[in-house]
N, C-alpha and C positions, 0 to 999 in steps of 0.2 A: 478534141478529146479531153476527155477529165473536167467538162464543164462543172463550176462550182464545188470542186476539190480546192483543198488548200495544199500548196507546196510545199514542205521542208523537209530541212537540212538537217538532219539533227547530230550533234557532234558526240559522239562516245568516244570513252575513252580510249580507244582500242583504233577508230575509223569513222567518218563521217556516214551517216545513211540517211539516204534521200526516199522521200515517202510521199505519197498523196493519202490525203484525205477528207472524207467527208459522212455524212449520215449522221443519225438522234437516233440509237439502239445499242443492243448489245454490241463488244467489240469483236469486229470480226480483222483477220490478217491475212491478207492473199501472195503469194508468192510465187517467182514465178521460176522460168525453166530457161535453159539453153537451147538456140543463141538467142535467147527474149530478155528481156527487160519489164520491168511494172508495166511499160507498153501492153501487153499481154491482156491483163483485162481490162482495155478500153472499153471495150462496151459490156463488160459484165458488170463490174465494178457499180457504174450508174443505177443498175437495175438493182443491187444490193444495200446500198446506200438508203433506200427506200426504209429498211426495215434494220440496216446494222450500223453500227461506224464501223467503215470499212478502212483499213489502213492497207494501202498499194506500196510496197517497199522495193527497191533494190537490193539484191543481196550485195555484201561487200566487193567485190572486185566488177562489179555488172550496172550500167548505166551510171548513175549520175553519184552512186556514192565512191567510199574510197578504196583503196588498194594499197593496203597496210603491205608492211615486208613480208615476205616470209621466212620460212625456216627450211632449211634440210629433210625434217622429219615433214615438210607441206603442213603441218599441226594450225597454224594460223588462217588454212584455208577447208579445215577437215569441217565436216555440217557440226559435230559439238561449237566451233567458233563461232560459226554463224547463225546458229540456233543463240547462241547466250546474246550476241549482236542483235537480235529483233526482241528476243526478252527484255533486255536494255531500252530497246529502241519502245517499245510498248508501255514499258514503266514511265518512262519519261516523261511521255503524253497523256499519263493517267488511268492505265490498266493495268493491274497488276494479274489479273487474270482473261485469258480471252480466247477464243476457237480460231483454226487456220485451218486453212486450206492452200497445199500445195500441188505444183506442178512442175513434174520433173524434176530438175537440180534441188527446186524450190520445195518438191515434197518430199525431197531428203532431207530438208535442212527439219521440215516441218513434223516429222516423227521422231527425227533422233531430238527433238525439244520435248515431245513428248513423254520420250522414254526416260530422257535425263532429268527433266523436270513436270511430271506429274500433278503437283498441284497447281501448276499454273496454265497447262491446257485443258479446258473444257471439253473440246470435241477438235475432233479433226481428221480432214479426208485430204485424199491420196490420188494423184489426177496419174494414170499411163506409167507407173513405177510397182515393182515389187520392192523388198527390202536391199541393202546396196549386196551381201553379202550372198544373197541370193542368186541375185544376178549374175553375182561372178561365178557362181560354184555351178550354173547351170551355162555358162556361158559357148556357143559351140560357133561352128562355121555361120548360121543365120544371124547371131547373134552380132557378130564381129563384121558383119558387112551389112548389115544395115544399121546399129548402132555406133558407125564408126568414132564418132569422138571420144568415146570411153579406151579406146585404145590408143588413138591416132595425138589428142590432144596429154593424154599423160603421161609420153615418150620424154625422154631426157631433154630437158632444155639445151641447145633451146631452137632442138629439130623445128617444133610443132610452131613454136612460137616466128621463127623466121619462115617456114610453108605457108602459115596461115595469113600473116600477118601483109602479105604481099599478092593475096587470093581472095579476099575478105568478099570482095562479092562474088566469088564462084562457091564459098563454103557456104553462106548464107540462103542461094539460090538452089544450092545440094541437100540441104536441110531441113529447108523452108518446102522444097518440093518431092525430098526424097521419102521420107515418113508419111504416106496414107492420106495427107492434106491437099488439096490444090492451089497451088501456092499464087493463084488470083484474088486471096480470101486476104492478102496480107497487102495492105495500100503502102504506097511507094515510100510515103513518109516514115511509115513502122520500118518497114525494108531497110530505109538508109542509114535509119538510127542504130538498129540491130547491127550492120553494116558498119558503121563509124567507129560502133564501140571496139570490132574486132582487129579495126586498122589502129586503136592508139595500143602503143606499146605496152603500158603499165596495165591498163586494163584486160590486154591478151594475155600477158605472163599472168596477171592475178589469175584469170579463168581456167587455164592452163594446171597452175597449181591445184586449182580446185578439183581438178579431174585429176591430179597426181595422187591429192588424198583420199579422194575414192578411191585409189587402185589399194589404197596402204591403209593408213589409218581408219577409213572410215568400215573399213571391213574388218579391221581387226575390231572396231567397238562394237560391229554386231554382233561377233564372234563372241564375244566376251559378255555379252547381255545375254544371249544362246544360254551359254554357257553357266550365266549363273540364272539360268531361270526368268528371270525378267520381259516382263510385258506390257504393252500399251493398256493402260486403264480406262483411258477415257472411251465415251463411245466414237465411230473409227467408221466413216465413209471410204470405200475405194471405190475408184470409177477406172474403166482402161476402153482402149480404142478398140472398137468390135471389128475394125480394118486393121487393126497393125500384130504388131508380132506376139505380145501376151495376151494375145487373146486365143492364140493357137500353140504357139512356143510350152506353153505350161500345161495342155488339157490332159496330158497323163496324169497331173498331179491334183486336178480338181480345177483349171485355173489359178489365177491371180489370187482369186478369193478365199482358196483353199490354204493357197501362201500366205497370205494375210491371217488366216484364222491361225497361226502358227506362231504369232506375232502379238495380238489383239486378245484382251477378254472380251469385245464386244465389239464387234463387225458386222457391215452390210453391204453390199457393195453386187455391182452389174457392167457389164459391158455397154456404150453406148456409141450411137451411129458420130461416124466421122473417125479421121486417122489421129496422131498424134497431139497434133496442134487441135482437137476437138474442143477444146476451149475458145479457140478463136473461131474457128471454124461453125460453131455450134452455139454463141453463146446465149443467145436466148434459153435455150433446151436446160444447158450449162447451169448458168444462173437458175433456175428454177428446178433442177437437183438440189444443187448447196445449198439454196433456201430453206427448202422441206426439208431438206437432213438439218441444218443451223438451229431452225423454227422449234422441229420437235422436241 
């Protein structure tokens, strides 16, 4: 995996973050979702590379970077913190502006950078997510049982942290094959990694946190961008699983897309074949959206 990527580490001040990369193009940032890691696009990544500098990050409490403290208010795990952590993380290595593309966790972290810093995202798409604030105000019984970690992992510490941390492969194998994917698409070695991360301690509490500030903070910043008007500028891909649940959960309202256009001055976006994990699941197909949407 990640043949002719470069490894590191890169130290901010804030938390270490670990990244691959590679490609001779514009900068591109992919990001990724829960319970994944930059694992995630092993085989997208390469085929991007071709045409972008691709940078494959961990967000901070997830794979190989670090797991700073947190706070009471979870503020050090809210997507603002970890949005400014890959801005950092970008600058560092010589972009001071560049497109991403997220998924899931990862394409939370990757519009609220947008919203908050403008002049520094070019474009950016949105993989199986409506906005977080969204989600919650529309959230009912399907929601809550097939998304279970947005409830389950943002319970008071340190319920979730001591359930999961002692189940790590039954929450993985529940996730991995519960969401719309078949979870044969996922080789043993992704599996154990994904797996591993959830058995070491710091990194469960970190992720944990992260789902506590979605419940909190990260809703009230959309609230508050609602609120005063505020919208994504740049131009804005959303993709979601034509199997999973926002693809039927939202059609009174227009879909996904219709949500997004709510959010965005400039949106495009479709449903495409495959469940949650359709990034792994699909990436050929995958890679060759983000391209055409990067490219244009």
């Amino acid at each position: 995996m990640f043949v002719g990527f470069e490894s590191r580490l890169v130290n901010l001040e804030a938390t270490p973050i670990f990244a691959r990369i590679a490609g001779d193009g514009p900068p591109l940032l992919l990001l990724h979702g829960f319970p994944e890691t930059h694992l995630m696009w092993r085989d997208i990544a390469p085929i991007l590379a071709q045409k972008f500098t691709v940078v494959c990050a961990d967000l901070r409490g997830y794979g190989q970077s670090g797991t700073p403290a947190s706070a009471p208010d979870h503020a050090p795990y809210a997507k603002r913190a970890m949005a400014n952590d890959m801005i950092k993380l970008m600058k560092r290595i010589g972009h001071d502006r560049f497109m991403v593309a997220g998924h899931d966790r990862g394409g939370r972290v990757a519009y609220r950078m947008a919203l908050d810093c403008p002049s520094i995202v070019k474009k950016l798409a949105v993989l199986d997510i409506i906005p977080t604030a969204d989600a919650w105000s529309r959230a009912d019984a399907r929601f809550a049982l097939s998304f279970w970690p947005w409830s389950l992992l943002a319970q008071p510490a340190p319920l979730p942290e001591d359930t999961i941390g002692v189940a790590a492969d039954a929450v993985i194998q529940g996730a991995l094959s519960g969401w719309g994917s078949p979870s044969s698409i996922f080789p043993q070695a992704v599996r154990a990694s994904y797996a591993a991360m959830l058995r070491d301690r710091e990194h469960l509490h970190a992720i944990c946190e992260e789902y506590r500030a979605a419940a909190t903070l990260d809703r009230d910043h959309d609230v508050a961008d609602r609120a005063a008007g505020n919208k994504i500028v740049c131009p804005t891909l959303a993709l979601w699983s034509g199997g999973g649940g926002p693809a039927t959960w939202y059609g009174g309202e227009g879909g996904p897309l219709a949500i997004w256009r709510g959010w965005c001055e400039n949106v495009e976006g479709h449903a495409v074949a495959g469940g949650h994990f359709f990034p792994e699941e699909f990436p050929s197909e995958t890679a060759k959206e983000l391209a055409g949407f990067f490219e244009a």
